[in-house]
FIDOZA-674004 format. One record per residue (C-alpha): residue number from 0; z, y, x. Coordinates in Angstrom, 3 decimals, padded with zeros to 6 digits. Layout:
REM residues N
 seq       up    north     east
 NUM        Z        Y        X
...
//
This chain:
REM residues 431
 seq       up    north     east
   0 -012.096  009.789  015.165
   1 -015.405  010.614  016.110
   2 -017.633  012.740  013.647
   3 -020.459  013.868  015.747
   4 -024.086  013.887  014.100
   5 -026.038  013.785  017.472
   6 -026.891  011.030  020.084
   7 -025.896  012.762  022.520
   8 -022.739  014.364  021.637
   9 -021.801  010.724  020.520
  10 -022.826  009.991  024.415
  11 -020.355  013.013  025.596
  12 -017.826  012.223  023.570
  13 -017.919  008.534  024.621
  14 -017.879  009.335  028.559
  15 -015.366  011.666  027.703
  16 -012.989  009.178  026.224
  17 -013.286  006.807  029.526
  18 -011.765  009.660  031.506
  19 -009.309  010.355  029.355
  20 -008.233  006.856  029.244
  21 -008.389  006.848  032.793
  22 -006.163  009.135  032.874
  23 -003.560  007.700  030.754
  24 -004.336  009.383  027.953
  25 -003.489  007.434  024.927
  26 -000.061  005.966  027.092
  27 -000.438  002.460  025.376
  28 -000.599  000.620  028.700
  29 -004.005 -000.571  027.998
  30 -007.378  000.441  028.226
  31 -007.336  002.374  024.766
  32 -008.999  002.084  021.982
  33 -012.193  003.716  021.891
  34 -013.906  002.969  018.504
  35 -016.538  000.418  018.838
  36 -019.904  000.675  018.726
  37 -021.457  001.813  015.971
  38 -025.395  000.914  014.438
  39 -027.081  004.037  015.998
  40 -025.537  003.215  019.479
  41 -027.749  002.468  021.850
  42 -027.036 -000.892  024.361
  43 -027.151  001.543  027.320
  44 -023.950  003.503  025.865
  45 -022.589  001.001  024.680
  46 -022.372 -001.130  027.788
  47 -021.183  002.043  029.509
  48 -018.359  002.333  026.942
  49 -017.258 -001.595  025.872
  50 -014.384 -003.359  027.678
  51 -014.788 -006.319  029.089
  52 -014.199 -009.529  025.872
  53 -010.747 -010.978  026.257
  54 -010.751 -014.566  026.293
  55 -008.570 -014.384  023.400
  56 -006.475 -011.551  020.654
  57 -002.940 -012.442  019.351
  58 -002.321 -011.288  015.748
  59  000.647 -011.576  013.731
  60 -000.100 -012.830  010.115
  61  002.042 -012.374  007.035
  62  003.641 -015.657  006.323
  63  001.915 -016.466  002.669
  64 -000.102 -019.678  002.868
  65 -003.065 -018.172  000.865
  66 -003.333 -014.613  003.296
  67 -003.294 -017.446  006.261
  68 -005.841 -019.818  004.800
  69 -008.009 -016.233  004.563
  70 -007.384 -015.131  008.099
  71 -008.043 -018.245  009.224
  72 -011.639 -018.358  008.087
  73 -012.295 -014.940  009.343
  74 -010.728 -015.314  012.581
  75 -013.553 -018.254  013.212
  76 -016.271 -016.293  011.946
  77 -015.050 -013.526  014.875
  78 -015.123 -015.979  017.038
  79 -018.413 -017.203  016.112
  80 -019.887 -014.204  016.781
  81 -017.897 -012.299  019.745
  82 -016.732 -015.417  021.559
  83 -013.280 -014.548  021.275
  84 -010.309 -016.851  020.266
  85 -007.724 -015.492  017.622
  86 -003.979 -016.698  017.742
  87 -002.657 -016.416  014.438
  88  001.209 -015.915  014.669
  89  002.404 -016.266  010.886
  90  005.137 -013.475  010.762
  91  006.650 -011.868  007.485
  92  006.042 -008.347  007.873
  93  009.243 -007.565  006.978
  94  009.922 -009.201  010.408
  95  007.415 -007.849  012.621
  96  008.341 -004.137  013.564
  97  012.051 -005.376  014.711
  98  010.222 -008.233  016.902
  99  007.582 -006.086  018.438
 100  009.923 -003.931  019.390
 101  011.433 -006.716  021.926
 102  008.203 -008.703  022.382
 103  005.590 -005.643  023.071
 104  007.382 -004.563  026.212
 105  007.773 -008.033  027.761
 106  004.307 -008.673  027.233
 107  004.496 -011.818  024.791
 108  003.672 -009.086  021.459
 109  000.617 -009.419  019.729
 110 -002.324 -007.576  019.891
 111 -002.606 -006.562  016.440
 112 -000.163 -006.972  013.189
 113  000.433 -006.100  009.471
 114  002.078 -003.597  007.604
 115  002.803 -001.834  004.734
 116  001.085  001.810  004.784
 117  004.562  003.513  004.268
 118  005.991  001.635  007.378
 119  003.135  004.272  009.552
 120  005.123  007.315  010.356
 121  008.333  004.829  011.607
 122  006.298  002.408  013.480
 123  004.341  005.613  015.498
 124  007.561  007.421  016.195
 125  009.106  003.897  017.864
 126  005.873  004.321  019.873
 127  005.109  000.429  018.873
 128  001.429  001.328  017.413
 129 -001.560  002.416  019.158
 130 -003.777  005.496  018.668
 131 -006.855  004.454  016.628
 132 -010.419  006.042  017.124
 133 -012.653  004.875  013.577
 134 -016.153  005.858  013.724
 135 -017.265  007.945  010.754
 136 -019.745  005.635  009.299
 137 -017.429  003.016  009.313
 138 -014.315  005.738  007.851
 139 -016.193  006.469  005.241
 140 -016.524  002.252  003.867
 141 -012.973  002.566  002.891
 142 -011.176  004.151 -000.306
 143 -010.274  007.707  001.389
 144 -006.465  007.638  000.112
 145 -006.130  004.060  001.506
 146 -007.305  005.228  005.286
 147 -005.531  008.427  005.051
 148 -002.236  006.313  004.176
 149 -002.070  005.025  007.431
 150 -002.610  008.381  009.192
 151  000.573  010.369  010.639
 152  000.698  013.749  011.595
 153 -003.253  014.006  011.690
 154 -003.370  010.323  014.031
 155 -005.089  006.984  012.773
 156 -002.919  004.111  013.195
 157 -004.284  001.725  010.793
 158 -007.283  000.241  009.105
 159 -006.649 -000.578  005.423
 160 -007.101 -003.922  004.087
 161 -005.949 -003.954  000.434
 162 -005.207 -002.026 -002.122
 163 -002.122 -001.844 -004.161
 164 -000.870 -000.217 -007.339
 165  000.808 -001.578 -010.986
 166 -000.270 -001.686 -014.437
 167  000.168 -002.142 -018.032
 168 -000.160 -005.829 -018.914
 169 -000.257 -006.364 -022.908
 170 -000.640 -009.542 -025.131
 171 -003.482 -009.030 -027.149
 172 -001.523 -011.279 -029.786
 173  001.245 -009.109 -030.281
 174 -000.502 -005.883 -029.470
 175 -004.384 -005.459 -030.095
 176 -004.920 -002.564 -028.471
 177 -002.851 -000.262 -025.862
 178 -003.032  003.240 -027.760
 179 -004.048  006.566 -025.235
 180 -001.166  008.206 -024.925
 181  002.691  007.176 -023.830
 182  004.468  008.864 -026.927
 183  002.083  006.554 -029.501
 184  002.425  003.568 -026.537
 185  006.561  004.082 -027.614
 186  006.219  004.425 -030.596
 187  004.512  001.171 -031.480
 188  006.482 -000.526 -028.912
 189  009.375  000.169 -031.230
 190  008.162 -001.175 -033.826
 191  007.371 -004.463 -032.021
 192  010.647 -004.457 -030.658
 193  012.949 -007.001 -032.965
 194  015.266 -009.833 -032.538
 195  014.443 -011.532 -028.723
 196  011.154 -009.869 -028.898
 197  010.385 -006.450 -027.127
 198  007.618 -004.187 -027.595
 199  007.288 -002.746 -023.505
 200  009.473 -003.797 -020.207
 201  009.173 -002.993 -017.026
 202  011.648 -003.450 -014.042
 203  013.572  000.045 -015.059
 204  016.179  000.033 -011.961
 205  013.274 -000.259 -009.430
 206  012.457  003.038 -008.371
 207  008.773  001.724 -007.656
 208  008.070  000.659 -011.058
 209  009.173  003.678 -012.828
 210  008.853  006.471 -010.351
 211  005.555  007.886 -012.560
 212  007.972  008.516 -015.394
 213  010.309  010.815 -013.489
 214  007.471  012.425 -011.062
 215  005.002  012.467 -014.226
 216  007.452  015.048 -016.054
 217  007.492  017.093 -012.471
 218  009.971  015.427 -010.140
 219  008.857  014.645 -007.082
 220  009.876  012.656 -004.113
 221  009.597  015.361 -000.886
 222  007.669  018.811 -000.816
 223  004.665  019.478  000.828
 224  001.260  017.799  001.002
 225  000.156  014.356  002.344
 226  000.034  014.391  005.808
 227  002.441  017.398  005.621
 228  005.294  016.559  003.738
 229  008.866  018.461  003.850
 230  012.236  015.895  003.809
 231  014.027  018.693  003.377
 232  012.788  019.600  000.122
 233  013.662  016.696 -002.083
 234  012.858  016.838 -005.911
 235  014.189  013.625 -007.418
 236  017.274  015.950 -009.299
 237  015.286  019.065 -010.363
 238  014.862  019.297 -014.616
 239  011.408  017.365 -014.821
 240  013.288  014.222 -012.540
 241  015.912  014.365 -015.220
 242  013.490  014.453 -018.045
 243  012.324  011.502 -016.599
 244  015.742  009.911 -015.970
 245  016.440  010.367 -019.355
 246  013.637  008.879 -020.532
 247  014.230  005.491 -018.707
 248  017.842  006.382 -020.321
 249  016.347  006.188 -023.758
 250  015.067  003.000 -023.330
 251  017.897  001.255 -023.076
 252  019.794  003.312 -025.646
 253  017.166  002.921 -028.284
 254  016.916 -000.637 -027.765
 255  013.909 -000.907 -026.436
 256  014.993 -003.427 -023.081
 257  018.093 -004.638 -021.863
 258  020.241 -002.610 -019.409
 259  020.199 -005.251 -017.247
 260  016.445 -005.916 -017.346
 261  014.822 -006.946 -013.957
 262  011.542 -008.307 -012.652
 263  012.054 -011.548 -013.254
 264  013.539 -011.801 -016.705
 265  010.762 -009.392 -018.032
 266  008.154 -011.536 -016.597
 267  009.469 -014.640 -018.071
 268  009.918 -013.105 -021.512
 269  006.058 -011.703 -021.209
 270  005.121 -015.229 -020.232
 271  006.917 -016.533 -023.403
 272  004.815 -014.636 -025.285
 273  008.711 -011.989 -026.278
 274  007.535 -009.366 -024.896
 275  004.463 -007.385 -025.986
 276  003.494 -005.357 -022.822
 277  005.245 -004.889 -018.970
 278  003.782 -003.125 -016.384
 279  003.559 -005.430 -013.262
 280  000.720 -005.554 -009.816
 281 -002.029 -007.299 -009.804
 282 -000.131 -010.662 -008.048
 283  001.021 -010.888 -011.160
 284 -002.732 -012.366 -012.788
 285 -002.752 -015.822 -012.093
 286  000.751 -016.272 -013.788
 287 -000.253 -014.589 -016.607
 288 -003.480 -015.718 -017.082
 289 -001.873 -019.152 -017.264
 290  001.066 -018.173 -019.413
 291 -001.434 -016.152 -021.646
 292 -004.609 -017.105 -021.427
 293 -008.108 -015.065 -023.384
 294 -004.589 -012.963 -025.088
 295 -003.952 -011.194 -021.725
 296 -005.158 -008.004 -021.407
 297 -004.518 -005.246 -018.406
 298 -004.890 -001.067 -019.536
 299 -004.229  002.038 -017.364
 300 -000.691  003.141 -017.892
 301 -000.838  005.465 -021.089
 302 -001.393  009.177 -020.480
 303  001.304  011.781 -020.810
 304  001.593  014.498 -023.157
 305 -000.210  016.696 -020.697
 306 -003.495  014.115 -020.745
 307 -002.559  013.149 -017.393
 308 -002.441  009.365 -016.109
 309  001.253  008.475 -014.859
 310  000.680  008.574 -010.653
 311  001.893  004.982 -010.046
 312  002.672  004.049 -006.802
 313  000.143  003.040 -004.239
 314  000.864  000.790 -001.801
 315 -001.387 -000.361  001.003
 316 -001.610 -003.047  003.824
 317 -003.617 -002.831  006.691
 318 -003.740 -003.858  010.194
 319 -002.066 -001.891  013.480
 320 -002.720 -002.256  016.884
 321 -000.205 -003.125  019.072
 322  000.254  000.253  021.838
 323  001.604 -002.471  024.037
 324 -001.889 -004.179  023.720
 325 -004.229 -004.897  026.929
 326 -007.091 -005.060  024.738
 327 -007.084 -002.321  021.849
 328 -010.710 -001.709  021.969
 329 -011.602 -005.593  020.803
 330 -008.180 -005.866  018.820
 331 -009.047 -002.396  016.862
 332 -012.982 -004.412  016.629
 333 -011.520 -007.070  015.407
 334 -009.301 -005.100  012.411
 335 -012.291 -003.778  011.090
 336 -014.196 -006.682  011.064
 337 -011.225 -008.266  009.137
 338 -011.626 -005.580  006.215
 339 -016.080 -005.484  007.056
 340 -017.489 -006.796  003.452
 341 -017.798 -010.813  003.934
 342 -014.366 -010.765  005.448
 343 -013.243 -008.577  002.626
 344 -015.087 -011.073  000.465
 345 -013.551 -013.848  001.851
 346 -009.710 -012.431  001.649
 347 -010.269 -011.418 -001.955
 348 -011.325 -014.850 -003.057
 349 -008.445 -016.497 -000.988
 350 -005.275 -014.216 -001.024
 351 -006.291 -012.711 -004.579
 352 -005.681 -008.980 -003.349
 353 -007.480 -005.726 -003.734
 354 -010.209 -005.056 -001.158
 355 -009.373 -001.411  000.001
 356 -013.379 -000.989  000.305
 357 -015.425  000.215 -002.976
 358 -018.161 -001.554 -002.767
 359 -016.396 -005.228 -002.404
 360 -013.627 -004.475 -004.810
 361 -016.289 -003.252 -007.691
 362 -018.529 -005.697 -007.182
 363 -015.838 -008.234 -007.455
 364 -014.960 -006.592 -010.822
 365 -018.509 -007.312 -012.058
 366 -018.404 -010.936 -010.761
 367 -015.688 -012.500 -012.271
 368 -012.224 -010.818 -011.805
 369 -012.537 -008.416 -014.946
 370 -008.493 -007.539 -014.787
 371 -008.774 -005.684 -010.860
 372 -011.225 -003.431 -012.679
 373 -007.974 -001.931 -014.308
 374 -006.166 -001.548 -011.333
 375 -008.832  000.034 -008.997
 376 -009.433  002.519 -011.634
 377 -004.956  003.340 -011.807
 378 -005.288  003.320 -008.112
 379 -007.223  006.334 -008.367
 380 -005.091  008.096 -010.211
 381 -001.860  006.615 -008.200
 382  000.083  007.921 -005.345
 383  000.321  006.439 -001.850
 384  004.188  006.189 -000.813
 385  005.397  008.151  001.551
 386  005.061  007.028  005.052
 387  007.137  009.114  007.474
 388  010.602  007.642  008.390
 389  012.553  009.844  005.708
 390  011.332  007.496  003.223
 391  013.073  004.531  003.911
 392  016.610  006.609  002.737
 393  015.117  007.144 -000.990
 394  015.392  003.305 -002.000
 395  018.911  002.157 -001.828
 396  020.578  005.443 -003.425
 397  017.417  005.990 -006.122
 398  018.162  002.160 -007.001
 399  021.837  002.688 -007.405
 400  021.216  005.656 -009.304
 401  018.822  003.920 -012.152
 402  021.681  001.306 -012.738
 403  023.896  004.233 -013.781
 404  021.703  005.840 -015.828
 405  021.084  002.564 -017.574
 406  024.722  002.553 -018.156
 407  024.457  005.282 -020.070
 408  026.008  007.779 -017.480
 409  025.447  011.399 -017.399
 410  021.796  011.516 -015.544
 411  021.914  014.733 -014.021
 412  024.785  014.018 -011.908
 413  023.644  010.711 -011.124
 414  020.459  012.218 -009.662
 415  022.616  014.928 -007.797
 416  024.904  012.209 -006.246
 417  022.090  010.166 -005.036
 418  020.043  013.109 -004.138
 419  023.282  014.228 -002.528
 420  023.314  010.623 -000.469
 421  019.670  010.664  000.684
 422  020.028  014.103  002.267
 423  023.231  012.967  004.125
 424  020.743  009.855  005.362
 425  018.235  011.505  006.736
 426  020.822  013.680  008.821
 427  022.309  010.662  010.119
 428  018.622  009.521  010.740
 429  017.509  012.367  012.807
 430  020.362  012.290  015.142
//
């Protein structure tokens, strides 16, 4: 990305990047993706610097009507004012890696698509996404953690579009007031806890939902830094992981929530107004707020013992360009102009999700959307998942490990066995 405080270093750097793509430099099979032009460019540079439009950019769209109606709008505004047609493909994204990997080499791929932040690492290394250059005054409009979660190995591959973490939802009916802390939060959520109603739920054999409560007590997923991180050192079976597995453990044993207590059960028993507080994402809201009404309220997730705020997990979704794409100058223009503030505007009052931008997703807390407040502030305290390849071999084993501790089985050697498992996966992986 380019960080240069002078006109004409910006000018040098600019030339400099024509060469290289001359050259081949970026090896996307298009004309690169310089970043584009930025307020204190002049026209001269910037006519030196910007491919020619395209008639038209291909993206592929997440398949949810509400994200679609969104994109739509924006993609005529674009047009509006660049002249350029968008095809909207609607695509789960749980589709699109697996079909770019056929369709960007024959040519019929898109130019840009959408993805989960800890997809990054996996999508570069198939070489399916596209070297990103961001210009520093635009870097610098997004939350840091959410651009950094789409960078590998020092590389931008993404712009961020929204923000996502979880929560504590309570009913102010049944509980007042969250206390501070999680051993008073127990506590009192034993208390509530009789017949079919339950003081606190939460999805306890989903290793999203509860991985604060076994990292918070010092497990942790790999070593190393963001950016940096070791998949050799795995920490999901030292003693503060088992703390935490035991603490999930207690739950259950103490009769706090079922052992077979999943997402959708503990939502419907919050909606009945059974279950006192659940910690859920913020797509949760509109269900709630019509289940609950002025008696829904959302808090941070209660500190720990040592005054820390439980690290949720952070999960973002931006927009990648294609490598395969002809036109990744105007398709990497047109992903920030997607996530620019009256796009961002625009996508938060259709789709409902966080805008990963500060100044769009606080003002919206002002306006009228009091219960993101809460989860902009967790996000700052959450973690972004992991996004190199190792990651996707946690899941399964970390899943079947939380049903056995819910059974009541010894949790150290649970966590050793599926510890044991993801090691053995990530061999097999880097074959």
């Amino acid at each position: 990305m380019f960080r240069k405080s002078s006109l004409l270093m910006m000018a040098f750097m600019l030339m400099l990047s024509i060469v290289l793509v001359a050259c081949g430099g970026n090896g996307g099979g298009g004309e690169g993706s310089p970043a584009p032009k930025t307020d204190n460019q002049t026209n001269e540079q910037a006519d030196a610097t910007v491919p020619e439009k395209p008639a038209s950019l291909k993206m592929w769209a997440n398949d949810n009507e509400q994200q679609l109606a969104a994109l739509t709008q924006i993609a005529e505004n674009y047009t509006n004012e660049t002249g350029i047609e968008i095809e909207i493909v609607p695509m789960n994204f749980d589709d699109q890696v697996d079909n770019l990997s056929l369709d960007g080499p024959s040519g019929t791929g898109p130019d840009l698509f959408f993805q989960p932040h800890d997809r990054t690492g996996d999508i570069y290394l198939q070489g399916l996404a596209a070297e990103l250059d961001i210009p520093e005054d635009k870097y610098n409009e997004y939350y840091d953690y959410a651009m950094e979660s789409f960078q590998f190995e020092g590389i931008q591959l993404g712009v961020p579009s929204v923000i996502e973490t979880y929560a504590l939802f309570y009913n102010k009916a049944l509980m007042p007031e969250v206390p501070e802390t999680m051993d008073e939060f127990m506590e009192l959520a034993k208390e509530l806890t009789q017949g079919d109603q339950y003081g606190f739920l939460v999805d306890a054999g989903n290793f999203y939902f509860v991985k604060p409560f076994i990292t918070g007590p010092g497990g942790y997923i790999f070593g190393g830094e963001a950016g940096n991180l070791d998949s050799s050192d795995i920490g999901l079976n030292n003693a503060g992981a088992v703390e935490g597995g035991e603490l999930i453990q207690s739950w259950v044993q103490e009769g706090l929530m079922p052992a077979d207590i999943n997402y959708d059960n503990m939502a419907s028993l919050f909606e009945a107004g059974k279950a006192a507080a659940v910690v859920n994402g913020p797509w949760a809201i509109p269900g709630f707020q019509t289940a609950l009404g002025d008696d829904l309220g959302v808090a941070l997730l209660p500190k720990f013992s040592n005054g820390e705020v439980p690290d949720s997990f952070a999960g973002n979704k931006g927009w990648l360009v294609s490598a395969f794409s002809e036109n990744q100058y105007w398709a990497t223009d047109f992903a920030l102009f997607i996530s620019n503030p009256e796009s961002s505007q625009i996508y938060f009052e259709g789709a409902g999700e966080i805008p990963a931008r500060p100044d769009v997703a606080e003002a919206a807390v002002v306006q009228d959307a009091p219960y993101i407040g809460t989860f902009v502030e967790q996000s700052q305290y959450a973690e972004p998942m992991p996004n190199i390849p190792e990651m996707s071999q946690v899941w399964d084993p970390m899943a079947g490990a939380l049903q056995h501790i819910l059974q009541g089985e010894d949790v150290q050697d649970v966590l050793d066995e599926a510890v044991a498992e993801i090691e053995d996966q990530i061999a097999i992986q880097g074959q």
